[in-house]
C-alpha positions in Angstrom: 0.0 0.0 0.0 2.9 2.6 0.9 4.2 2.8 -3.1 0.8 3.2 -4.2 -0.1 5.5 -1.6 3.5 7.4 -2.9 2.0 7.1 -6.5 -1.0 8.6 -5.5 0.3 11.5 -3.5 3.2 12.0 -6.7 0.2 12.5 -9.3 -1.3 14.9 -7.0 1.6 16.7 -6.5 2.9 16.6 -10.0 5.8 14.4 -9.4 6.7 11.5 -11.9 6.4 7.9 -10.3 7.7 4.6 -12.3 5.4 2.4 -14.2 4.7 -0.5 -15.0 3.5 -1.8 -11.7 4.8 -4.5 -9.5 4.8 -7.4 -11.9 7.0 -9.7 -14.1 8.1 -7.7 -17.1 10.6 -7.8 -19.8 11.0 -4.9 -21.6 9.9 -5.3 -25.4 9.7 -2.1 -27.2 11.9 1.1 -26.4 12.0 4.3 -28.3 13.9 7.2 -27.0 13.5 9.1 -29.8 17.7 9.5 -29.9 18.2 10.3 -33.4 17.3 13.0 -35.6 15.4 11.2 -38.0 12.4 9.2 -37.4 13.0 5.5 -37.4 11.6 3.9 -40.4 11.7 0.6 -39.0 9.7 1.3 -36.3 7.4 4.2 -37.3 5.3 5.3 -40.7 3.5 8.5 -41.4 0.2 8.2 -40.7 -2.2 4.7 -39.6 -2.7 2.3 -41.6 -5.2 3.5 -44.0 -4.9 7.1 -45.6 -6.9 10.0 -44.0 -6.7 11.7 -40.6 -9.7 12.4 -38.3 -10.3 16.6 -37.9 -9.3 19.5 -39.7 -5.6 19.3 -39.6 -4.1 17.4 -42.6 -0.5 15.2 -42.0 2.3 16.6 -43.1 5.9 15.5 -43.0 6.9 19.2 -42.1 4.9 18.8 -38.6 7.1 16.3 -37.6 10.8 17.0 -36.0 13.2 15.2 -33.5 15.9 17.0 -31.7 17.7 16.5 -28.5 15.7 12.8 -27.8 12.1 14.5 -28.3 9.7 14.0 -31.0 7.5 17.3 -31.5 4.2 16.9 -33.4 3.3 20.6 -34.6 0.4 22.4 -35.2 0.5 24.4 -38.6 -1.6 27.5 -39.4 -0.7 26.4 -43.3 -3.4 24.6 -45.0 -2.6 20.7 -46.3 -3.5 17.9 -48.8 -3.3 14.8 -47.7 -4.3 11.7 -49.3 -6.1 14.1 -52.2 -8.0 15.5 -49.1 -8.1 19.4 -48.3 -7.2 20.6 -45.0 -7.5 23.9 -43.3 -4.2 23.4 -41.2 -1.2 21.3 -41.0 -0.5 18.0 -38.5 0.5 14.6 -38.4 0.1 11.2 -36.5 2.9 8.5 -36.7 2.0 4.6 -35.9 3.8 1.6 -35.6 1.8 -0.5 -38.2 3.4 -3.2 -40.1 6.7 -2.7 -37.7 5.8 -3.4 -34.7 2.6 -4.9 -32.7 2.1 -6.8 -29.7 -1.0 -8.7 -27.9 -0.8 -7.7 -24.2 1.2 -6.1 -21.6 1.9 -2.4 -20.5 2.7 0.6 -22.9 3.5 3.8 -21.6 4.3 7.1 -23.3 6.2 10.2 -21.8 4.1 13.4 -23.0 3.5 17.0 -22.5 1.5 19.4 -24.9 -0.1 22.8 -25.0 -3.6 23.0 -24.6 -5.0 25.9 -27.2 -8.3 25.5 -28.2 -7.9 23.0 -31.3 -5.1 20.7 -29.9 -6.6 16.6 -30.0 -3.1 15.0 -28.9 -3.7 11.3 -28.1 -1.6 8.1 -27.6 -3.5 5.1 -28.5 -4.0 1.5 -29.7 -5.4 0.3 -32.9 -5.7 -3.2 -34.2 -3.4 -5.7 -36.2 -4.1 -8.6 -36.8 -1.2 -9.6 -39.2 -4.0 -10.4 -42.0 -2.5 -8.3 -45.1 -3.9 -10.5 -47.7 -1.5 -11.8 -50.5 1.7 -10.7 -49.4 2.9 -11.4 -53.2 1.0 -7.9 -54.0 3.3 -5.8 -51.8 5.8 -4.8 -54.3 8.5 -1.8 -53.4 10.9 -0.2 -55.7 14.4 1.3 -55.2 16.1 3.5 -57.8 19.8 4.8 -57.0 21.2 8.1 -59.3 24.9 9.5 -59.6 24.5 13.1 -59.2 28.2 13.7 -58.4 28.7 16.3 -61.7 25.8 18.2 -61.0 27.7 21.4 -60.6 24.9 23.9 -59.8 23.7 24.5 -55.9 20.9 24.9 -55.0 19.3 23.3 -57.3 15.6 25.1 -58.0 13.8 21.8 -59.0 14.5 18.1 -58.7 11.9 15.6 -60.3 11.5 12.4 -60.2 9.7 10.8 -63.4 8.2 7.4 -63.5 6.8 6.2 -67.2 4.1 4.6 -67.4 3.6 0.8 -68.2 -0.2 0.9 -66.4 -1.8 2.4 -63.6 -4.8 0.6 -62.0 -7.6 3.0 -60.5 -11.4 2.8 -59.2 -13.3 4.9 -56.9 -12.7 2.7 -53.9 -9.3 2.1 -53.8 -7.4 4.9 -55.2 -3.7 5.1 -56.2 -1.2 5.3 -53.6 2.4 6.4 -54.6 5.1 8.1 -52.3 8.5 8.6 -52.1 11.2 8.2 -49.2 14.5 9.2 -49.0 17.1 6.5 -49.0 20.0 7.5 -46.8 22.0 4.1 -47.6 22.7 3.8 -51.0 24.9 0.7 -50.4 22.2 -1.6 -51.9 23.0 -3.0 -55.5 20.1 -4.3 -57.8 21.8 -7.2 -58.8 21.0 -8.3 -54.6 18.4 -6.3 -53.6 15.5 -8.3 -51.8 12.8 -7.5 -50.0 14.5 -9.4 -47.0 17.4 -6.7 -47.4 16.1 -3.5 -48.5 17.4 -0.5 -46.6 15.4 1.3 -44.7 13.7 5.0 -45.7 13.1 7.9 -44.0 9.3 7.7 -43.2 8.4 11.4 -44.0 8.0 10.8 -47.1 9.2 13.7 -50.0 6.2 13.5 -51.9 2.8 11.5 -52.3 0.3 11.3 -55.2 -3.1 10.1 -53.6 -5.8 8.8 -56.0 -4.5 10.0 -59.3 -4.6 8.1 -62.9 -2.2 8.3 -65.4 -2.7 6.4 -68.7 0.3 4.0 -70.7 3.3 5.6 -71.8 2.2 8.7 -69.6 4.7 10.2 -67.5 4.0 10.2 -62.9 6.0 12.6 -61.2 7.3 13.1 -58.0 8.9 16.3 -56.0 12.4 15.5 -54.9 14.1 18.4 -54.8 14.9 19.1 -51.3 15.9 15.7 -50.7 18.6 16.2 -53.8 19.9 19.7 -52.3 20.8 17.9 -48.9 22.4 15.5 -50.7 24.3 17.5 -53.3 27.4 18.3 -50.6 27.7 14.3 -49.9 28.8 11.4 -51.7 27.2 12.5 -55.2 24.7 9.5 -54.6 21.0 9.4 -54.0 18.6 6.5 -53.4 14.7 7.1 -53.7 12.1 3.9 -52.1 8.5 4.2 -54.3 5.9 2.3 -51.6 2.4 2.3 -51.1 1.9 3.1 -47.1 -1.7 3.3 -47.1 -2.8 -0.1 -48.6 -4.6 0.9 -52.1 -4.5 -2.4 -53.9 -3.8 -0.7 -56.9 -1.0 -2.0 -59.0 1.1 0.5 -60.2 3.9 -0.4 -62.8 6.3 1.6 -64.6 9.4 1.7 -67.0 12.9 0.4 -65.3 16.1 1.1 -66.4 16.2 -2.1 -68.6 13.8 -0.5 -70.7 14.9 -0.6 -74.5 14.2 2.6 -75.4 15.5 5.7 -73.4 12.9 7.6 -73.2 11.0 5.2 -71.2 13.9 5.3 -68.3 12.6 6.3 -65.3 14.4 9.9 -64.6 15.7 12.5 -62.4 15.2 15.7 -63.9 17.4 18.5 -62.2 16.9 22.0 -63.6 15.7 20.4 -66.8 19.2 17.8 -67.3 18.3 14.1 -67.2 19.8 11.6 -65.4 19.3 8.1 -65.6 19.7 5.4 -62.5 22.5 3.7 -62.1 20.3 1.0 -60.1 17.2 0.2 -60.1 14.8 -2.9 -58.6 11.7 -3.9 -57.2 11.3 -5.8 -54.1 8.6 -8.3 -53.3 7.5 -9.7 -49.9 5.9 -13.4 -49.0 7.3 -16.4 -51.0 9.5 -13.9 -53.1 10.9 -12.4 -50.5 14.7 -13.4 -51.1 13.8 -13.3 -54.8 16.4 -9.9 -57.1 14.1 -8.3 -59.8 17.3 -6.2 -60.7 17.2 -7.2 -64.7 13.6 -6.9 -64.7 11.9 -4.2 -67.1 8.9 -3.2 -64.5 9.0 -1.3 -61.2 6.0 -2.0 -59.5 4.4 -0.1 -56.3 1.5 -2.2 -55.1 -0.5 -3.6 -51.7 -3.2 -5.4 -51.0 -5.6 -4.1 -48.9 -7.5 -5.7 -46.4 -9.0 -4.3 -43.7 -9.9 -6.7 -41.2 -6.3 -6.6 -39.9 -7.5 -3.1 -38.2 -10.8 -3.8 -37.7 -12.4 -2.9 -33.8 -15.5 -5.5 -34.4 -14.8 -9.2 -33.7 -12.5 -9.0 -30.7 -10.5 -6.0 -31.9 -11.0 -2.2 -29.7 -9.5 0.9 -29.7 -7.5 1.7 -26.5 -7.3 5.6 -26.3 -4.6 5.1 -23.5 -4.4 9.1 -23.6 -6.7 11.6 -25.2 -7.9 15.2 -24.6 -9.0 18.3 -26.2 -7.2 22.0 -25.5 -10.8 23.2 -25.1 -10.4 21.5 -21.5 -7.4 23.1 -20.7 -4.1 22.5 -19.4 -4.9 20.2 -16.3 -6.8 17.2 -17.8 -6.5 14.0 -19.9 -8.8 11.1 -20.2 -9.0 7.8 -21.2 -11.8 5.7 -23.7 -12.1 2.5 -25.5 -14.3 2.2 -28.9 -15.3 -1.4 -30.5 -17.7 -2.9 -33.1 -16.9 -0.4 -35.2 -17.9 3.5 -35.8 -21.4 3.0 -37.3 -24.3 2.3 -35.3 -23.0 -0.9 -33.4 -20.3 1.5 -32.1 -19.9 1.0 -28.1 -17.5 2.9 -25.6 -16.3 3.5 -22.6 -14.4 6.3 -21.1 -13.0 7.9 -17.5 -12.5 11.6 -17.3 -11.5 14.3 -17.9 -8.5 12.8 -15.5 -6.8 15.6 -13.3 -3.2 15.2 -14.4 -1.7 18.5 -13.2 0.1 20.5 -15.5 0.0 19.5 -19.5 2.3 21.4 -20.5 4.9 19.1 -18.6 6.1 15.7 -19.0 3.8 12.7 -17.7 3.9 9.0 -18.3 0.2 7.9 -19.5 0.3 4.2 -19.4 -2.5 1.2 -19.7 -2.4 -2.1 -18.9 -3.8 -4.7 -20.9 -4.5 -8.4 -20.2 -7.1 -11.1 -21.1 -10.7 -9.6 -20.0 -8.8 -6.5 -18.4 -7.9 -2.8 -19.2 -6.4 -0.3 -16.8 -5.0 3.0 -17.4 -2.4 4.6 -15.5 -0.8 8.5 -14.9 2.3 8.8 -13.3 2.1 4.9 -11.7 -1.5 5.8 -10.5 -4.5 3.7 -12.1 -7.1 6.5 -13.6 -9.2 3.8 -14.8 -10.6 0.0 -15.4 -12.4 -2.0 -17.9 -13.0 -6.0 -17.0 -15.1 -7.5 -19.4 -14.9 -10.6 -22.0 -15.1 -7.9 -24.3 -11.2 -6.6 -23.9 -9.6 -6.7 -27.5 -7.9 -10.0 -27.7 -5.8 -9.3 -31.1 -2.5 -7.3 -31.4 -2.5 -4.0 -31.3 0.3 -1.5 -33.2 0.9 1.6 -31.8 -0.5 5.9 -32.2 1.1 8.9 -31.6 -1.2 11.6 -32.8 -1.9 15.5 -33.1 -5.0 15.7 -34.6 -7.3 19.1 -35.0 -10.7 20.0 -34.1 -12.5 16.9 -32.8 -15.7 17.7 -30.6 -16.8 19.8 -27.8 -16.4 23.1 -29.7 -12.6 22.2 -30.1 -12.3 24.0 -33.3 -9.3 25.5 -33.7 -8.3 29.1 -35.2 -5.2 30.9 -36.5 -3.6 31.0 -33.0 -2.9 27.0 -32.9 0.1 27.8 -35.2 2.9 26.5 -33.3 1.6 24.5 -31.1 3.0 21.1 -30.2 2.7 17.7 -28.9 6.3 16.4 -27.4 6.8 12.6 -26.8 9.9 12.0 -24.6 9.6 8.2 -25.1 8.1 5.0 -25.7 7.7 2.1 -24.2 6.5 -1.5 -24.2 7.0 -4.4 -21.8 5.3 -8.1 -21.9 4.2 -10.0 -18.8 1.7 -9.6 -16.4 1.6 -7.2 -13.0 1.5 -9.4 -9.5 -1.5 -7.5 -7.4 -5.0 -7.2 -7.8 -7.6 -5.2 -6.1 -8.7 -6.1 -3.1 -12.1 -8.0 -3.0 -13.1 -6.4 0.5 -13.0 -2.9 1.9 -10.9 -3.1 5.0 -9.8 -0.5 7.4 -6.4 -0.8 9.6 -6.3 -0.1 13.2 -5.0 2.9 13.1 -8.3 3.8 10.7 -6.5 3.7 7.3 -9.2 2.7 4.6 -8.1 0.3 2.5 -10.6 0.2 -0.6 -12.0 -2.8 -2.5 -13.8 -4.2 -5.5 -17.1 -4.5 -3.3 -18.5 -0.8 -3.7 -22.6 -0.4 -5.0 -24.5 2.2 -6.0 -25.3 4.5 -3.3 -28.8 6.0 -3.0 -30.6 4.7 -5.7 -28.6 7.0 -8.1 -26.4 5.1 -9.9 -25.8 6.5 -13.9 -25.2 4.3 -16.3 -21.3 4.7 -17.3 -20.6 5.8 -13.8 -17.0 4.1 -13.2 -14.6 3.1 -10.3 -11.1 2.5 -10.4 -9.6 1.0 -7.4 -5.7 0.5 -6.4 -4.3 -2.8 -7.0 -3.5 -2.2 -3.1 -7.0 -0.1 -2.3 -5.0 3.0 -1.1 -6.6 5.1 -3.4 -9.7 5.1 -5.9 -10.7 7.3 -9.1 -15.0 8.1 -9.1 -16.0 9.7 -12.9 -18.6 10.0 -15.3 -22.0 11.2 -12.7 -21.1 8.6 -10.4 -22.9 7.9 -6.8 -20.7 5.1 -4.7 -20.0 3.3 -1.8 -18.1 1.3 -0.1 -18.9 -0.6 3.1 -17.5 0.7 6.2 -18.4 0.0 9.6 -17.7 2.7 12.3 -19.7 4.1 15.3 -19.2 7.8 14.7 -18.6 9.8 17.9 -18.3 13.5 18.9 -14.3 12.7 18.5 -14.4 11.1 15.0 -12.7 12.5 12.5 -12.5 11.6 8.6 -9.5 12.6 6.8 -8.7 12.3 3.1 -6.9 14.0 -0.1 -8.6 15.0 -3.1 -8.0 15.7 -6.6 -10.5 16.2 -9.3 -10.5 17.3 -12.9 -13.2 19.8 -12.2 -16.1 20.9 -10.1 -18.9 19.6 -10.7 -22.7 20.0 -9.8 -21.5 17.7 -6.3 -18.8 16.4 -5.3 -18.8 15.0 -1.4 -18.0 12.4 0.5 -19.7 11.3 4.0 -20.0 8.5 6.3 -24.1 7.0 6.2 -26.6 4.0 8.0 -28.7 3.9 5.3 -28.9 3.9 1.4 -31.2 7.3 1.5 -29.0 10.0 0.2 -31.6 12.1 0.9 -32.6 10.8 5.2 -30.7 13.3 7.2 -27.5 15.2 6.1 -24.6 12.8 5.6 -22.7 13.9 3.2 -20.2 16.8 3.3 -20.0 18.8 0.1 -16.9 20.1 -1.6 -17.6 21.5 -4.7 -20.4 22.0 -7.2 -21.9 24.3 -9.0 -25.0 23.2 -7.6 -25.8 23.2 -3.8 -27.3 20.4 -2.7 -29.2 21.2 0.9 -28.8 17.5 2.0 -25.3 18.1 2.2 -23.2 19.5 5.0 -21.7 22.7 3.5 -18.6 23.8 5.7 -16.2 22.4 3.7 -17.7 23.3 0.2 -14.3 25.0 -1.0 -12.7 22.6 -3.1 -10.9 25.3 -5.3 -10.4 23.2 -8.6 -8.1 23.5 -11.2 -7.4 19.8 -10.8 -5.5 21.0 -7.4 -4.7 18.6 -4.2 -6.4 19.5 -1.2 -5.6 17.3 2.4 -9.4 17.8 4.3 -9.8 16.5 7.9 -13.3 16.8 8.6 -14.5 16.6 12.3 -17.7 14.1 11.4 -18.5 13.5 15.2 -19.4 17.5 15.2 -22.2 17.2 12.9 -23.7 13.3 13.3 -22.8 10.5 15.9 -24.1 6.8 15.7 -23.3 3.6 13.9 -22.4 4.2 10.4 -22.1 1.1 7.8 -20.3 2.5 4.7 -18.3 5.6 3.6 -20.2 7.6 0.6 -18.8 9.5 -2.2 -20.8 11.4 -4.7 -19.4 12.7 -8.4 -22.6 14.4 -9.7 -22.6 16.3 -12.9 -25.9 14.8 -14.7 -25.7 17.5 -17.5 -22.1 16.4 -19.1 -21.2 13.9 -17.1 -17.9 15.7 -16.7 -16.3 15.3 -13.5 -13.5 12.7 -12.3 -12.1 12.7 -8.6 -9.2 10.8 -7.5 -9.7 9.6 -3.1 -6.6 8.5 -1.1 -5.2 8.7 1.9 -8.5 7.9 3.3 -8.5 7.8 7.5 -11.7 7.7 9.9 -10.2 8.0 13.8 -11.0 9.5 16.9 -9.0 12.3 17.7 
């Protein structure tokens, strides 16, 4: 009980406590964000499909690492992004199709600012590792000498593809894009898809649902890409891929091509260059096979998407997500499953006090067979146990998306603003406590809290929730909730009930009380501490909770305003018109003085 106690007291206080908790763990995934490009073998630019939820359209110049932090920005600068218009300028980077796991704990280390707009979030998505015929997931690689290209800068650099033919339908549009290659030690007479280097994931340039008919030319914008390279080795490599599952074949001249003309090209200022190397890569049973002498370059995937999928046993885990509308002391925490239409169900918890936004917390869920549970800081914010828990791998979300709901929309001031990620982690394994089936209290009248709490008073909501500490030290109330927990004490004119608070905001009531009966409303039992509403069965000496998702230590003298046998201790979270209010209980004492 004394570390989560600590935990407890270190989210309330702003202080960071380590996660996961007490378990057996090994430590799976780790991103520290060291370099100063983003690692494409662990991340790509956007999920797994193309598009982006909000106003704000992804854009590789959101994205920047320096001195082991990934900033997401917020651009006032509109965007296209997948042939879709934006008003401003964002991105979101996953994990999917390099890394996904089925279980565990996954934590992030984030901080943001919280203008009206902002929709960071850290989150869990499907994959089920069903991609359909890996055979269809053809890359290509072209490497060009550039090394007697005297002029610097150079004003345009293009990249031109001919056309052997482009598939297309209203469904599943064309896909191309193109990543800088920063080894260019491959060779085409050994390139495979099980050794292709890797590419910078921000891609240079995308084409999104365009046609182009045979012997056509496709082009693509390389020209910053060659102006960083022009003061290295002379050579450049360029990866064409489909990141956003199209299933549209795409095939195009190589450098085998008879005639010249049908070369694919890099056109600098209007001189031509041919490649020196050029190939196509292709996963599943071809996956050690060399195309280098082959006349096509193909960019093609096969789309299929049940891998991602939140019906049949797959969910989204929102393990953090918040809107700058609520300001800069909240998070919260949701699930979504059986899709977005109308069998769409969720669940969520908050908005969670967390302190200060603006600086570096750990947001954290655990996730095991029939059980969710987020954490801030080491301290569980929330709980799910149902059959219902997605039971597939998941791949991983970091996001700044735009707008959302809740009149989050944002304006001309959100230029600039960021999301920061310090770090990401992953571990597998399982955590060693549970919470306690009984309430219990210690001699010296510490509370410790259990899974056996009711609705109190006949006012239950539905989607009221409870979040207990694997060691009962401590327990989260959101969403219009009215608990309690059994607790029996003979309240005397020297009883005293001490306890520390934190809650995301104030409510219409918040209170907590000692009662006999399960009649909120027979005698005054409860003391209120904040609300907008006042509620005249409710003691109201102590109604100064001041808010702002702020700590406050209250010792109540009890046996000054009731005496008698009490048989549970009563908390009430009431905010019927948005549901929004989430209060975090610890340090929970009732003693005589």
């Amino acid at each position: 009980m004394f570390r989560s106690l600590l935990n407890f007291l270190f989210l309330c206080c702003g202080i960071l406590a380590a996660a996961p908790p007490p378990g057996s763990w090994e430590l799976v995934f780790e991103e520290e964000f060291s370099s100063n490009e983003l690692d494409g073998a662990v991340w790509k630019l956007g999920l797994a499909d193309a598009g982006i939820e909000g106003v704000g359209g992804t854009t590789p110049e959101s994205i920047s690492l320096a001195e082991g932090v990934l900033t997401i920005t917020a651009l006032n600068e509109s965007a296209v992004f997948c042939s879709k218009e934006f008003p401003f300028s964002t991105a979101e980077i996953s994990t999917f199709l390099r890394y996904n796991q089925k279980y565990g704990y996954f934590e992030a280390r984030m901080r943001w600012d919280t203008e009206t707009g902002m929709w960071p979030a850290f989150w869990l998505m499907p994959q089920r590792n069903q991609h359909g015929i890996q055979e269809y997931y053809n890359r290509s690689y072209l490497k060009f000498d550039i090394s007697e290209v005297d002029k610097q800068p150079i004003e345009s650099a293009k990249l031109r593809l001919k056309v052997i033919a482009v598939g297309n339908d209203a469904k599943q549009p064309n896909n191309i894009q193109a990543f800088a290659v920063t080894d260019d030690s491959w060779s085409e007479d050994t390139l495979t898809w099980n050794n292709q280097p890797l590419w910078n994931p921000l891609y240079l340039d995308q084409k999104f649902g365009y046609d182009a008919e045979p012997a056509s030319y496709v082009e693509l914008d390389v020209t910053d890409f060659v102006n960083a390279e022009l003061a290295g080795d002379g050579i450049i490599s360029i990866a064409l891929a489909d990141e956003f599952r199209r299933a549209r074949g795409q095939f195009f001249h190589s450098k085998e091509a008879t005639n010249a003309e049908d070369q694919p090209q890099l056109v600098l200022d209007g001189v031509v260059l041919h490649p020196t190397d050029d190939a196509m890569v292709i996963w599943g049973k071809n996956a050690d096979k060399n195309t280098g002498k082959s006349k096509e370059l193909r960019v093609r995937t096969h789309y299929h998407n049940a891998t991602d999928d939140t019906a049949n046993g797959g969910m989204e885990i929102d393990i953090m997500e918040t809107l700058g509308v609520w300001g800069p002391t909240v998070a919260s925490h949701a699930l979504h499953w059986d899709g977005y239409g109308s069998d769409h169900k969720a669940a969520g918890w908050g908005p969670v006090p967390v302190g200060k936004t603006d600086e570096f917390h750990d947001y954290g869920v655990y996730w095991a067979p029939g059980l969710i549970e987020f954490y801030i800081d080491g301290v569980k914010t929330g709980s799910y146990a149902s059959d219902r828990v997605m039971n597939t791998p998941a791949y991983l979300i970091l996001s700044l998306q735009l707008g959302g709901w809740d009149g989050n929309r944002p304006t001309e001031a959100i230029d600039g603003n960021k999301l920061d990620v310090d770090y990401v982690r992953a571990w597998s394994g399982t955590k060693i406590a549970n919470v306690p089936s009984r309430t219990t209290q210690a001699s010296n009248g510490v509370v410790s809290f259990g899974k056996d709490y009711t609705v109190y008073g006949g006012k239950g909501n539905a989607g009221s929730q409870i979040g207990v500490a694997d060691d009962g030290s401590s327990f989260s109330i959101s969403r219009n909730g009215w608990m309690k927990f059994p607790l029996d004490y003979t309240v005397t004119p020297d009883t005293i009930l001490e306890f520390s608070v934190k809650s995301s905001s104030l409510g219409e009531i918040l209170g907590i009380g000692l009662d006999e009966d399960d009649d909120s409303a027979n005698a005054k039992r409860v003391f209120q501490l904040a609300g907008s509403q006042t509620w005249k069965d409710a003691w109201q000496d102590f109604n100064d909770y001041p808010g702002e998702a702020e700590v406050k230590k209250y010792t109540i003298p009890v046996g000054e305003y009731y005496t008698g046998p009490m048989s549970q201790l009563v908390i009430t979270a009431d905010n019927d018109t948005t549901k929004k209010i989430y209060a975090l209980f610890g340090a929970v004492r009732v003693y005589e003085k």
